[in-house]
N, C-alpha and C positions, 0 to 999 in steps of 0.2 A: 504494500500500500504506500502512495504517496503521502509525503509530508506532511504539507500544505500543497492545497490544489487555489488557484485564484483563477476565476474564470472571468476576462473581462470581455464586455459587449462595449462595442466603438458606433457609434453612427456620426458618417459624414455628411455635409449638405452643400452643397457646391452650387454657389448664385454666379450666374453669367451678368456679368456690367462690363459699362466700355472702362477697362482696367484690368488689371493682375486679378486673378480670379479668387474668392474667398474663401475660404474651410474653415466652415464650424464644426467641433467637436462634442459632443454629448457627453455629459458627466460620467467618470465611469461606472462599472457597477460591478462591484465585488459579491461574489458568493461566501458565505458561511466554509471557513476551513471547516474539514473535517476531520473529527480526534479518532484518533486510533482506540479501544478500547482494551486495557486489560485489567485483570484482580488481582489484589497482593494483600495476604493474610501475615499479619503479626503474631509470634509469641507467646502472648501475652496480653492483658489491657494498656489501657496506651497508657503511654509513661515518657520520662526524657529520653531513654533509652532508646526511644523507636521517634524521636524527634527530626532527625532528618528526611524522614517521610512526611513529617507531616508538615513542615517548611515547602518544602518541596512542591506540596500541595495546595500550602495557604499562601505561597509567594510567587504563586501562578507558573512554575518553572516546568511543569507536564504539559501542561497545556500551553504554554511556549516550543516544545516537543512535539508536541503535535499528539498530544495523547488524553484521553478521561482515564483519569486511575480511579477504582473500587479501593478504595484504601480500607481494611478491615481488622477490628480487633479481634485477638484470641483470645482467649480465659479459658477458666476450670474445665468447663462443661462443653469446650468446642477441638475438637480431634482435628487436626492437621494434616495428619497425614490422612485421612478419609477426605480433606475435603480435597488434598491436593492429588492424590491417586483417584480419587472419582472424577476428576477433571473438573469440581464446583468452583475452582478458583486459578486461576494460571499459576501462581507463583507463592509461596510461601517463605518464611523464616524458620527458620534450625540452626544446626552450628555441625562441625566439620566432621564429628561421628555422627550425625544422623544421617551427612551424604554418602560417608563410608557402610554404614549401616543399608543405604539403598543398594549397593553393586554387593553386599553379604547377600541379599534377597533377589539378587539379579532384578531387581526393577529399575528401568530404563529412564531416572531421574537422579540428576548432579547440581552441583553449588555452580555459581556462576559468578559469585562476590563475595565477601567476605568484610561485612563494614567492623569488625570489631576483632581486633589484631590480638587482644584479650581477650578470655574470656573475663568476664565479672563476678562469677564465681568467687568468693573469697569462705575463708577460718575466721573467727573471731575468739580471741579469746580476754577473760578480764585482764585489766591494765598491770602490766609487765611480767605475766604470766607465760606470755606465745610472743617471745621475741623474734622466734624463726620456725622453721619445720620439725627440728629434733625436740624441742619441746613438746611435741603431741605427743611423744612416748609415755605408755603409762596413762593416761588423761581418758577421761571418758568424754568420749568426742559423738554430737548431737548432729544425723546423717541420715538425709531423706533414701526413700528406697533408689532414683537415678542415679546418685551420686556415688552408692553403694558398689553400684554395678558397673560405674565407670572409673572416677577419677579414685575414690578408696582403693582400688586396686593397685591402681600405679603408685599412690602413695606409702599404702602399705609396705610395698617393695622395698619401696627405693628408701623409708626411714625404720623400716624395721619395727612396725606396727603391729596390733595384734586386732582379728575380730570380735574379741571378748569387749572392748575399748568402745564401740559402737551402741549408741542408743536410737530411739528411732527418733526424729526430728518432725514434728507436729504443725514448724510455721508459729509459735507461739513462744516467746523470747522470755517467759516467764520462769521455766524452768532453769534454766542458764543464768539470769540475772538474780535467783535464789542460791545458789554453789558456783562459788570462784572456781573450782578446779576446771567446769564443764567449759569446752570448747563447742562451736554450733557451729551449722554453714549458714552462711549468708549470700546475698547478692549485694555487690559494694556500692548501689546506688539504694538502699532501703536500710535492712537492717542495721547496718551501723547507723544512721539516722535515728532510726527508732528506739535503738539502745542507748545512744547520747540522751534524748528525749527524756530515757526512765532516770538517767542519771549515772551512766556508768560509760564511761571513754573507753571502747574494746581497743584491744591491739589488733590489727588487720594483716591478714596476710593473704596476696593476691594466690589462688590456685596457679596461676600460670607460671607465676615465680618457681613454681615448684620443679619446675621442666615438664608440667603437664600442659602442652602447648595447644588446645584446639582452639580454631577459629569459631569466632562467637557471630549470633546475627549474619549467618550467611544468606541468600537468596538461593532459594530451593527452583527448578522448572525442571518438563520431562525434555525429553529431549526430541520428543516427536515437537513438539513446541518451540524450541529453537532452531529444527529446519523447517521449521511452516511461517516461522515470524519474527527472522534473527532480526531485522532492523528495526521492528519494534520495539522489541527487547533491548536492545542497544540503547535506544532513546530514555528506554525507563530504570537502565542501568547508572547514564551518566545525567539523567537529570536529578536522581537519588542522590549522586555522589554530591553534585551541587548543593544539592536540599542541606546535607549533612555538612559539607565545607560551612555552610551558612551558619548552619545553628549553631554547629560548636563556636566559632568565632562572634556570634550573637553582635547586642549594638554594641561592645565594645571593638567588635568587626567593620562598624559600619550596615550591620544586616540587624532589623527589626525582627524579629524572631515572637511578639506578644501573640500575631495570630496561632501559629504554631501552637504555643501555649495554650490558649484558650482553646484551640480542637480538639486537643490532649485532656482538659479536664471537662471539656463538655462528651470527650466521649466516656471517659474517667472520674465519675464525678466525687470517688475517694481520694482522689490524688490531688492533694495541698499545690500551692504555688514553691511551697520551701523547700517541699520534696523534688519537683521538677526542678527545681535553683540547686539541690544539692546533688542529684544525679549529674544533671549538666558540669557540674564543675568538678565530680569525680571522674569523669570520662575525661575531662581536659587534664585533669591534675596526675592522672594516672596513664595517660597515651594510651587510651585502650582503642580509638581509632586512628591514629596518626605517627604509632609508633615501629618498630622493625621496617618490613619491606614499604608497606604504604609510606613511610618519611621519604620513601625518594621513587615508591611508582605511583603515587595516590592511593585517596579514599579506595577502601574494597578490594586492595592488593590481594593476590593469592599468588605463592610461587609451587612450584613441582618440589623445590627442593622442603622448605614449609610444611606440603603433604605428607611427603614422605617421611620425615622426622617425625613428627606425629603418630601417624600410620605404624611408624614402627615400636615406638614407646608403649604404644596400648598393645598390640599385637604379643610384645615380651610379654604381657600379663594377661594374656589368657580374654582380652577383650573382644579383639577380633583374629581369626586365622590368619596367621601368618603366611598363608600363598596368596591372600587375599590379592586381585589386581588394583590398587588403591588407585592407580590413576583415572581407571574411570567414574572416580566419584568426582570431579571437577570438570571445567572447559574453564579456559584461562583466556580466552582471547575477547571476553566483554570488559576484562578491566585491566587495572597496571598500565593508565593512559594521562597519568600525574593529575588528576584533578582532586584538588585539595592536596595538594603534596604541604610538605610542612616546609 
């Protein structure tokens, strides 16, 4: 599909006098571009976190692209992967095991971006308790059943952990903020929020630091999808990137970033202005999108060599098979075209 399509109508009128002859022109008459249509499902509820979509969107820059985005929240109750395997939606968010997890199930769906070079993923522990990773030895550490099955693995390993150490992790910051010993997971743009909030300054520690390295907020599509509609796709690849250069640099950038905001809590209508103000400036303060390879190929970098590092770290521990072909969990040629480079 093209573009923008401008269709102009001219009418001439040509008057005969004794003289050079006259052309009048008619105003012209532009037709209605038309947007290209796709869907793209979040995570999660909206948050700062999924901010550069939604700039993107309030600061007309898709439809400067020549595109209407379906921009969509996830939550509890809405399954991802049913809507993006039934085809209910083009394009989804996940992070860089769930596109390795696709070629484990031979289904014919890859990452295409990569806007978070971090994950967010983080430990918390009370103050000066969890200075580093060897500190969890021993600790009874508060662990949703995902995290179990993924990153506890490689941790365990590599610090000499035990499964005894694991309690189950509820989403409720109560347990942990009554026993200094307990260590919780968190996500670094909330829970430590919420734990300040009660009164208690955690010690943070990012999972990625750990050498557990996946990429966060990837952009999920099949691939029957990107040969039926690469330049689409392209459009809504780097006017994303845009979206996201924007917001992180905010007016202090020069970029109005309020409507953003407001789409964010009118779709979100638990998520505080302080909350969105303190995600935002954890993702700046932490390079979780503008750090490693994206600092010098842009927003949404992914490299071959990045996959496979990964790929390989989980695969020692039993996460995925080790003959796995991990490369076809990506296609690298929609991004690493420096927009938003740092």
């Amino acid at each position: 599909m093209s573009r923008q399509r401008f269709i102009v109508s001219r009418r001439a009128a040509l008057g005969l006098a004794a003289g050079p002859a006259l052309v009048a022109a008619a105003p012209r008459a532009f037709a209605q571009p038309r947007l290209d249509r796709v869907s793209f499902v979040t995570n999660w509820r909206a948050q700062a976190e999924h901010g550069g979509y939604w700039q993107a969107q309030e600061a007309g820059l898709y439809r400067q692209a020549g595109l209407e985005v379906d921009l969509r929240s996830g939550g509890p109750q809405i399954n991802l992967s049913q809507l993006l395997l039934g085809g209910r939606v083009d394009m989804a968010m996940g992070n860089g095991l769930g596109a390795l997890n696709f070629v484990r199930e031979n289904i014919p769906f890859c990452a295409i971006a990569a806007i978070f070079q971090k994950d967010m993923a983080v430990l918390l522990g009370h103050p000066g308790t969890l200075p580093n990773f060897e500190a969890l030895r021993g600790r009874p550490i508060l662990l949703g059943a995902e995290t179990r099955a993924t990153a506890w693995l490689f941790l365990k390993q590599k610090y000499g952990l035990r499964d005894e150490q694991v309690r189950p992790y509820t989403f409720n910051p109560q347990p942990f903020l009554a026993d200094r010993t307990f260590v919780q997971q968190g996500y670094l743009g909330s829970e430590p929020f919420t734990i300040r909030a009660a009164g208690v300054n955690p010690d943070v520690l990012l999972t990625h630091d750990a050498g557990y390295e996946d990429y966060g907020e990837t952009i999920h599509i099949s691939r029957r999808l990107i040969s039926e509609k690469r330049e689409v796709i392209q459009r809504f690849v780097d006017a994303s990137m845009h979206g996201w250069d924007q917001y992180l640099k905010g007016p202090a950038g020069g970029f109005d970033t309020s409507a953003a905001n407001r789409a964010i809590r009118a779709q979100n209508t638990d998520m505080p202005a302080e909350v969105i103000a303190y995600g935002t400036r954890m993702m700046n303060e932490a390079g979780i999108v503008r750090s490693g390879d994206a600092a010098t190929l842009g927003i949404g970098a992914m490299t071959e060599a990045r996959w496979g590092s990964f790929f390989r770290a989980v695969s020692a521990v039993g996460v995925l098979p080790a003959s796995l072909d991990f490369r076809r969990a990506y296609d690298l040629s929609f991004v690493n075209k420096g927009i938003g480079r740092a």
